[in-house]
Every structure is written in C-alpha cells, then in structure tokens.
C-alpha positions in Angstrom: 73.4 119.2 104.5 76.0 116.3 104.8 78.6 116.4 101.6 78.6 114.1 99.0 81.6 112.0 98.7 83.7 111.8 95.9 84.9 108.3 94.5 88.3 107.8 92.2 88.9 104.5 90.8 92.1 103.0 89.7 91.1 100.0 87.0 94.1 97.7 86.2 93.5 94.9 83.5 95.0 94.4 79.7 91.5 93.2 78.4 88.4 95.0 78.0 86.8 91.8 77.0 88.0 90.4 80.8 85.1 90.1 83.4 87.4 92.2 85.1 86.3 95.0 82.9 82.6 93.9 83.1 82.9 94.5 87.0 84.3 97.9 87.0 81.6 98.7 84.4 79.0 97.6 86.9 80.9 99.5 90.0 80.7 102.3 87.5 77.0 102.1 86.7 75.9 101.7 90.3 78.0 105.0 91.3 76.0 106.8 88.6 73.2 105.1 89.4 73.5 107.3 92.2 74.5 110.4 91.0 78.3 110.2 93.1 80.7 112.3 91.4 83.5 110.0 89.9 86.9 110.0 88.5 89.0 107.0 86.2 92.2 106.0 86.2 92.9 103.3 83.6 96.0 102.2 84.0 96.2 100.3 81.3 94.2 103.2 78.6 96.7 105.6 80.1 99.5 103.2 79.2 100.7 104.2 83.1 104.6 104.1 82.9 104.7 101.1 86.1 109.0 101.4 85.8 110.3 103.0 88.9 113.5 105.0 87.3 117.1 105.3 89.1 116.0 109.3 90.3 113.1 107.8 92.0 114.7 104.7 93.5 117.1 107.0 94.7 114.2 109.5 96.4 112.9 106.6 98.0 116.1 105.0 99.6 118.7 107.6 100.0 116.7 110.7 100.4 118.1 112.2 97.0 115.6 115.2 95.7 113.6 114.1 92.5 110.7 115.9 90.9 107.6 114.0 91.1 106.7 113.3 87.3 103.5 114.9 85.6 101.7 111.3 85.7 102.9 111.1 89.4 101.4 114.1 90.6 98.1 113.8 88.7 97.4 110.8 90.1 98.5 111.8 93.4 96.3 115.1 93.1 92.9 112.4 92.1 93.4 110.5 95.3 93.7 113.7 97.4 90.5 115.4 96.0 88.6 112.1 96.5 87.3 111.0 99.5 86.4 107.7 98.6 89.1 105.2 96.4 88.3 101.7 94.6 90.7 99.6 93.2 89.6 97.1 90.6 92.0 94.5 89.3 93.0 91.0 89.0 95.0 88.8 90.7 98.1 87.9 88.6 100.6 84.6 90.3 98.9 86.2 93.7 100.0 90.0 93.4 98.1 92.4 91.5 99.3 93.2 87.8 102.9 94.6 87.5 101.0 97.9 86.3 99.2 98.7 89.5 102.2 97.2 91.7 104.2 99.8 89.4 101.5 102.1 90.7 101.7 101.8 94.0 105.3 102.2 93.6 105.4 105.3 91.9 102.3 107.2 93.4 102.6 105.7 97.1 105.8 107.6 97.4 107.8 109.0 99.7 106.7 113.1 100.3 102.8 110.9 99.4 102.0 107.6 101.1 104.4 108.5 104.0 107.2 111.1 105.0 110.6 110.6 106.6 113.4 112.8 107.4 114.9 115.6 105.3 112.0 117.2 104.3 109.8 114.4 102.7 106.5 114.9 104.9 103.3 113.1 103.2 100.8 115.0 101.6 98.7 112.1 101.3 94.9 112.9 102.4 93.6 109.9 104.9 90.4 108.5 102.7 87.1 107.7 104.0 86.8 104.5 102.8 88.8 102.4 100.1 87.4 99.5 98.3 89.0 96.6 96.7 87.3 94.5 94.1 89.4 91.7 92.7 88.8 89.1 90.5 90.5 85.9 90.6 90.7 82.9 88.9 90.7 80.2 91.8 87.9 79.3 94.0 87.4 81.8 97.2 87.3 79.0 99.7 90.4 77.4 98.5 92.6 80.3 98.4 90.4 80.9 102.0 91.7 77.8 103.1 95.5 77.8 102.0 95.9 81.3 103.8 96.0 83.4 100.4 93.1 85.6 100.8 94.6 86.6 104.2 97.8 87.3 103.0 95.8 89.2 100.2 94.3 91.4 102.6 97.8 92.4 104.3 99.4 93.0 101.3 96.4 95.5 100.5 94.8 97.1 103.4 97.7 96.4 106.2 100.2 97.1 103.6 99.5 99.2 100.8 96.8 101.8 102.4 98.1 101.4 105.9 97.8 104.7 107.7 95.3 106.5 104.7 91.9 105.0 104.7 89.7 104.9 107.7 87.5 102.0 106.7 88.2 99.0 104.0 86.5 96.6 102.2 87.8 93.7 100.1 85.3 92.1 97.6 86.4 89.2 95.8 85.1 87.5 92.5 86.6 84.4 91.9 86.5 81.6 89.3 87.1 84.6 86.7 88.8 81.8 84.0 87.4 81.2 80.4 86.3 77.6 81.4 84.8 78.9 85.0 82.8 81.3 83.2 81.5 79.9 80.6 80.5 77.0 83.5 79.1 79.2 86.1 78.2 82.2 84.0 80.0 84.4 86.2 79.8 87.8 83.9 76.5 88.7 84.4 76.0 88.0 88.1 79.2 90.0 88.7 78.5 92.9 86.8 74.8 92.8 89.1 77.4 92.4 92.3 79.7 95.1 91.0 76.7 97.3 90.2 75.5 97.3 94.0 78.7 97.4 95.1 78.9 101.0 93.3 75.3 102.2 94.2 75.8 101.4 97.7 79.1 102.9 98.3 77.9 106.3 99.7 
C-alpha cells in the first residue's frame, strides 16, 4: 500500500481579508477534501521573527557555532516530516513579503538548506514536490512579457529550493488589487482554483 504524503504549508500575508488568504483557504479545503494529512505555518499568526541576528549572520558567513533558535528548528523539523511543501504568498515590489524572505533566511540555513565545511552538513530532507501559489497584483502576461515571472521562478525553484524538491510547480493568481477584484471577481474563482490545486496535490 503506497504511503500517503504529508503536505506543510508556509502562508505569508498581513490580511486575512486578502484574496491571498482566500486562496490558501481553498488549497486547504481541497487537501482535506482529500483526507492528506497537513500542517500550518502562518507566518504572520506566529508573528515569525523574519530578523536574521549578528550570531546567525555570523553562522552563515564565517562558520561561527550558533544554536539554531526554538522557532528555527520547529520549522525546520515541519519541512523534514513532510514530504510535500506549499508556499502561499504574495508578491510585494517583486520579492515575496520581508516575513517569508526572513524565512527563508532563517530556516534555509546553513547545517539545513545546505552544508559547508567545519561541520555544518545539511539535514535538510529532499521533498517530493513543492508548490508555489502566488498572488499578484499585475497582469500574468505583462509580467510574462517583461521577464518577471521568469525571474520569479529562479528566485524560487532555481534559487530558494534548489537541491531539495524533486518536482516544482509555480501557480500564479494575478490581478489580486482591490479595483481588479472587484472588476474581475477574482475571490471566488481563485478560492475554486486554489481548492483543486489542494485536492489534486497527491
């Protein structure tokens, strides 16, 4: 009997009122639609501390021993007993919000995301699959067109989860602004996109 595969996801937006949070809802429904076993990480509920501090700079750039703090490791420990990990966010000035860039910062780490000399071998699992759903404000086939969505996607996948995921998907939802949505009606028909997304992920 083939295992099922467990999903973590790491939800990154200051509003719950956002469409952003409308699509992780969906994602959410469609895993339990389902049954997938799930966790939640939201960064912003959590109040995730996103500020690298002077121990872990120096961890990262000058091989310097540091403890890995509580919030650090049980993040870490999420990713590793998940096999499957979603990101859900916005893009803010074409980055993701400082929180999950904080994240990645803090979590990614050296002795994690990737190991050098002295010691600091990852412990980083290699995922299954990771999933990006982003919502942003723009229209996809302009930010196609001026190169951003590419640049998106190594940032991201070539970038960020280099090395850990064995298959990638990016999803975008775009025209995600007050005026776009209440023009296109947006909300609903991403939460329905969202929703699949989730039930189709195993």
């Amino acid at each position: 009997m083939r295992k099922q595969s467990k999903v973590h996801v790491v939800y990154c937006h200051p509003s719950k009122k956002s469409i952003t949070n409308s699509i992780k809802e969906g994602y959410i429904k469609g895993l339990k639609e389902n049954n997938v076993e799930y966790t939640l990480s939201d960064l912003y509920e959590m109040n995730f501390n996103s500020d690298i501090s002077e121990e872990e700079y120096l961890r990262e750039n000058n091989n310097k021993s540091c403890p890995y703090a509580k919030e650090v490791l049980e993040e870490q420990d999420k990713i590793n007993n998940a096999d499957i990990l979603t990101f859900i966010f916005p893009i803010f000035w074409m980055d993701a919000p400082a929180k999950l860039v904080g994240y990645f910062s803090r979590v990614f780490t050296k002795g994690f995301k990737y190991g050098q000399k002295n010691g600091f071998d990852e412990s980083m699992k290699t995922l299954d699959y990771t999933n990006f759903l982003i919502s942003v404000g723009s229209n996809y086939d302009d930010l196609r067109k001026d190169s951003k969505i590419k640049a998106l996607e190594t940032i991201f996948v070539k970038d960020r989860m280099a090395g850990k995921t064995l298959k990638t998907s990016m999803y975008f939802f775009s025209e995600t602004t007050y005026e776009k949505e209440l023009e296109f009606n947006n909300r609903e028909r991403y939460y329905k996109k969202a929703e699949k997304i989730g039930r189709d992920t195993i």
